[in-house]
N, C-alpha and C positions, 0 to 999 in steps of 0.2 A: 730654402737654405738649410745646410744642416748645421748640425754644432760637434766641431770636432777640439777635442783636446789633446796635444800630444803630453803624455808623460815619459820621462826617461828611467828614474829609480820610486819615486812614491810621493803623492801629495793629495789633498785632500781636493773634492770633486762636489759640488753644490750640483745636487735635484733638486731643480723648481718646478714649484709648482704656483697656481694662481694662487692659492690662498698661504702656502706654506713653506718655508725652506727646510730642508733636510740637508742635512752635510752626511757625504761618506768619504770615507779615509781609504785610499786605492795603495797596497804595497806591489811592489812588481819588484822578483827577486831573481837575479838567474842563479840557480845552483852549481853549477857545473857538473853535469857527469850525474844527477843525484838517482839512485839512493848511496851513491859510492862514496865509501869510508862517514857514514850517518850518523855509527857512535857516536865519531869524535866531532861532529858537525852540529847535526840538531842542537845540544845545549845553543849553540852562539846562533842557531836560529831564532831559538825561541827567545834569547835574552831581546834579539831585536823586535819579533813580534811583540813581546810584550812592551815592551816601551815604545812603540809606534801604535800601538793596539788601534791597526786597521780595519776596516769592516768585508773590503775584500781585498784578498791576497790573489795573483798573479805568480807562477812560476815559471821557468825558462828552465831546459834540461834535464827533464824526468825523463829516465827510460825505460820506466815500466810501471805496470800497475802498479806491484811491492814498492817502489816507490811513492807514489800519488798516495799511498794508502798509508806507507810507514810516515809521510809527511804530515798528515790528517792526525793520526794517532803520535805521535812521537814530541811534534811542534805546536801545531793549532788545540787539539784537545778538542773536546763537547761542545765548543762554541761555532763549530762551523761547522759548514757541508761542504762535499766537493760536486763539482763537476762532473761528470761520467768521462771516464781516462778514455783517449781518443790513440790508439795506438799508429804513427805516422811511420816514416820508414827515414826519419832521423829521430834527435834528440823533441822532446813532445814540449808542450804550454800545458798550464794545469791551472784552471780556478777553481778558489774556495772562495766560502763568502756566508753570512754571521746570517741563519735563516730568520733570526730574530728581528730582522732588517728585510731581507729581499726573499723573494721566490727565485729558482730559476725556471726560467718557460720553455729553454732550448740551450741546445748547440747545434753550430753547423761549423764545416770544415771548408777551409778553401785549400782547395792541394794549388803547391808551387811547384817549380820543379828540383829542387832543393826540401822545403821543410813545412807545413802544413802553417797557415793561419789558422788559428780556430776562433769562429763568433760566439760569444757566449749572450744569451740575452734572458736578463734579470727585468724585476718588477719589485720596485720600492715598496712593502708592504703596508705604510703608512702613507704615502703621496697618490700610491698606483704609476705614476710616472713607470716608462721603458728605459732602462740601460743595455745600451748596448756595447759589451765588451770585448775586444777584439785586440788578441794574444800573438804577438810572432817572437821571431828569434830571427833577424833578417843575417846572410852572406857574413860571413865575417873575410875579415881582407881588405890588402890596401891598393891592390891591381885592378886597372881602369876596367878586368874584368869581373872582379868582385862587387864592383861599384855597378857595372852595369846588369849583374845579378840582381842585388839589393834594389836596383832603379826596377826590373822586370816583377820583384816580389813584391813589391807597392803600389803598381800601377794593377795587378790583378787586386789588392786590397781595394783601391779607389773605383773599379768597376762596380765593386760588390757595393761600396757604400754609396755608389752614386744613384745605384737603383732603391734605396732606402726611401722610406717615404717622409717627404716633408718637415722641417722640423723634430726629426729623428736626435736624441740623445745616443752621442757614442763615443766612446772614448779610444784610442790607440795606443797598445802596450806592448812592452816588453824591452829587449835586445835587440837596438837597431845596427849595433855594431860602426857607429860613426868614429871615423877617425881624424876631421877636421870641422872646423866650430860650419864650415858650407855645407 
């Protein structure tokens, strides 16, 4: 059986382990468009990092390095690492995460036919425990064919995690774009 979590905007994530619990703080933020108009943005990013002070950050909407990199430098500061920028042929996902806490061991990409999932998989530095973090921005739209996009971008998600092994830690993030509580 695996252990799947869905998150929508940010909540904190319990790594068990037998002897030990570790909590980490997961934010997931879609930027819109970023690094666009960043001046005037980043302050009211960072006021929120800091006061939520996550251990990993998720982003939705980077399109471009200078982006991933002005968000690193601009918002998170020396307390984090990113991800290695996965350039898709839409708007991108972007992890950071407090090395102080985790390693990352990989990325992998699932292309859609729309906008790339990317798998991020972390290593609790204090537990050892696997996270597995797993980034989208699903269809936006409210037409049965938008929906049936969103159904086709989840169902390759659920492929990839079904082949995971056994008792796998992983969590599901981002912009699912839902527009009714079904």
């Amino acid at each position: 059986m695996k252990n799947c979590i869905i998150i929508f905007f940010f909540s904190a994530l319990s790594i068990l382990n037998a002897q030990t619990t570790e909590r980490a703080r997961v934010l997931v933020y879609n930027l819109l468009i970023y690094p666009e108009s960043y001046e005037t943005r980043n302050p009211y990013f960072a006021h929120t990092i800091n006061n939520v002070d996550p251990d990993i950050v998720v982003i939705n909407e980077v399109t471009s390095s200078f982006g991933q990199q002005k968000f690193l430098d601009d918002v998170l500061g020396n307390e984090y690492l990113a991800a290695p920028f996965t350039f898709g042929f839409d708007s991108d996902n972007q992890l950071y995460y407090k090395d102080s806490l985790f390693t990352l061991l990989g990325s992998i990409v699932i292309n859609t036919s729309l906008r790339q999932i990317d798998h991020y998989i972390l290593k609790h530095n204090f537990t050892g425990d696997t996270l597995r973090v797993f980034a989208a921005h699903l269809k936006a739209g409210q037409t049965p064919a938008d929906a049936q996009q969103r159904f086709s971008e989840v169902t390759q998600l659920r492929n990839k995690t079904d082949e995971l092994p056994p008792n796998s830690n992983f969590i599901f993030v981002g912009d699912f774009n839902p527009y009714t509580s079904s």
